[in-house]
N, C-alpha and C positions, 0 to 999 in steps of 0.2 A: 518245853512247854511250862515246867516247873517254876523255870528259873522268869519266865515270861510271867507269870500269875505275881510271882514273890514281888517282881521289881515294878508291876501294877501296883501294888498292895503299897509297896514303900510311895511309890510318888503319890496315891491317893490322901495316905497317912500325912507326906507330907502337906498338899493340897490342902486337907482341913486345919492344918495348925498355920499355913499360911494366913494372916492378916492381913495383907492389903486387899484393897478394892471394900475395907467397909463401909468407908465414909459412900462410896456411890450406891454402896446396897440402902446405905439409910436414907439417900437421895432419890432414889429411885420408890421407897418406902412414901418416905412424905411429901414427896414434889404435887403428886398431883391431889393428896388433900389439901395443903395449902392453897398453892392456884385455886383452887376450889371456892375455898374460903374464900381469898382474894378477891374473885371475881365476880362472885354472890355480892359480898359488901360491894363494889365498884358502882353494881347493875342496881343496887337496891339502893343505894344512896343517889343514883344520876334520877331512876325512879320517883322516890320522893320529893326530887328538885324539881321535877316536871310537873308535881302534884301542886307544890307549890308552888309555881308558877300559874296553872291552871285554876286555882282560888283567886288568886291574884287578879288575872286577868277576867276572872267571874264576878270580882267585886266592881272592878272600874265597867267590865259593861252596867251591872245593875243602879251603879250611880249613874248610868247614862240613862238608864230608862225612868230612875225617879225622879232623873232633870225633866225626863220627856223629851228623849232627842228625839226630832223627826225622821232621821236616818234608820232608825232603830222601828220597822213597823211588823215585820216578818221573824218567821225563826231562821230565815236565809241571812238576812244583815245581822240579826246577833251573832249566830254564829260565825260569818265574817268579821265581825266585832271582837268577838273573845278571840279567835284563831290570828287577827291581827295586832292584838295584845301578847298571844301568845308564841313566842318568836323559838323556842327552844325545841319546837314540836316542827319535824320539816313537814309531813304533810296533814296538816292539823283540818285542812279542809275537806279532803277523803277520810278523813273519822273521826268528827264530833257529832255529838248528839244532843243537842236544847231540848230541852219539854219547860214552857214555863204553862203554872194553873193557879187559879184563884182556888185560896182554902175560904169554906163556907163557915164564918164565924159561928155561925147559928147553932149548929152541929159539931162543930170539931174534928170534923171525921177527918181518918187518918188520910195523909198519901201515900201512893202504894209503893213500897220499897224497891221492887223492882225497875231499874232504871235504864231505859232504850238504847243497849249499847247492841252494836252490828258490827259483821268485822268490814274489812276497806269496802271489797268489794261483793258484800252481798246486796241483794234487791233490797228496797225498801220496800216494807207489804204495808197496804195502805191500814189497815189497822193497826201496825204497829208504829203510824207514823207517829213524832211528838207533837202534844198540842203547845198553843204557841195563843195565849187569850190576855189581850195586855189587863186586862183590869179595868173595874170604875173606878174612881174617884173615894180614896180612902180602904182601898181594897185590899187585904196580905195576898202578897203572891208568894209562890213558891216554886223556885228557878232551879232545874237538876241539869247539869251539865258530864257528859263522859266523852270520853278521849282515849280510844286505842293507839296503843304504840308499842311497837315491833322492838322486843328483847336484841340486845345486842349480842348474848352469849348464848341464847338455846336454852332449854331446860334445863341446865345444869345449874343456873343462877337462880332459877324458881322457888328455889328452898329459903333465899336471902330474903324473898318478900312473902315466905312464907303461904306461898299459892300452888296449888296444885293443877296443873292446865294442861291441856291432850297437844301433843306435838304440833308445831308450827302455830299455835295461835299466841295472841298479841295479850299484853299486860291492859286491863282496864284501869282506868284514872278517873276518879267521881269527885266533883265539886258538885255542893248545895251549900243554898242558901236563900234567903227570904229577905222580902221586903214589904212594904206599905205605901202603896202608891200617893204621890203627893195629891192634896185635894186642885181640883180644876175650878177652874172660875167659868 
């Protein structure tokens, strides 16, 4: 039993002065903070490009509406409008949100920051639907646009765009922007 314990004792000894296998301890150490990292930056960067696309395609509808296209009379054809500008987003017609409103020069009052985002498939409540009032003639609008879309890595990427979100829901994407409607003859 003695001799049994000694010869534990020796190959344990030897054991810790063993060096191989470090390089996979420090592998196994930092594989999965880099990945990490990696794929934070990946999600946060493809992110932003979607943001910037969704400006993008919120400017070209809003030059459509100070042409005065006729196609353009609902918040249903804008947002068919921006969503077919906007190619980067697969399903950009199951979650976009328009609100366009007239600011009241008179007053200044503010609009309300809060902006009508819902996820795919929840009901729309008719209170919280967006309003959609093209303007008169010489009018500022002010056109807020959101777009949900579905994280490709899970909240583990969250931290890249620096948002804090309860399991399984979708990254919001906010374009605004304003115009001055052309005068009507």
């Amino acid at each position: 039993m003695i001799a049994m314990i000694t010869k534990l004792k020796r190959h344990l000894r030897q054991f810790g002065k063993d060096e191989q296998g470090t390089a996979t301890l420090e592998f196994v150490l930092a594989f999965p903070l880099i990945m990490t990292i990696f794929l934070a930056s990946y999600e946060a960067s493809f992110t932003m490009l979607k943001g910037v696309f969704l400006e993008r395609s919120t400017d070209i509808a809003v030059r459509q509406l100070r042409l005065g296209n006729p196609n353009l009379t609902n918040a249903e054809d804008l947002e068919g409008f921006i969503c077919s500008q906007l190619s980067i987003v697969a399903d950009c017609d199951e979650s976009i949100e328009v609100a366009l409103q007239s600011v009241d020069t008179a007053t200044w009052s503010p609009r309300p920051t809060n902006i009508p985002c819902r996820q795919r498939n929840e009901e729309i409540v008719p209170l919280l639907q967006p309003t959609f009032d093209s303007g008169a003639s010489n009018e500022l609008m002010f056109v807020r646009v959101c777009v949900k879309i579905k994280p490709f890595f899970g909240n583990a990427t969250a931290f890249g765009l620096g948002e804090i979100r309860p399991a399984g829901a979708d990254f919001n994407i906010i374009a605004t922007t304003a115009f001055v409607n052309e005068p009507r003859t």
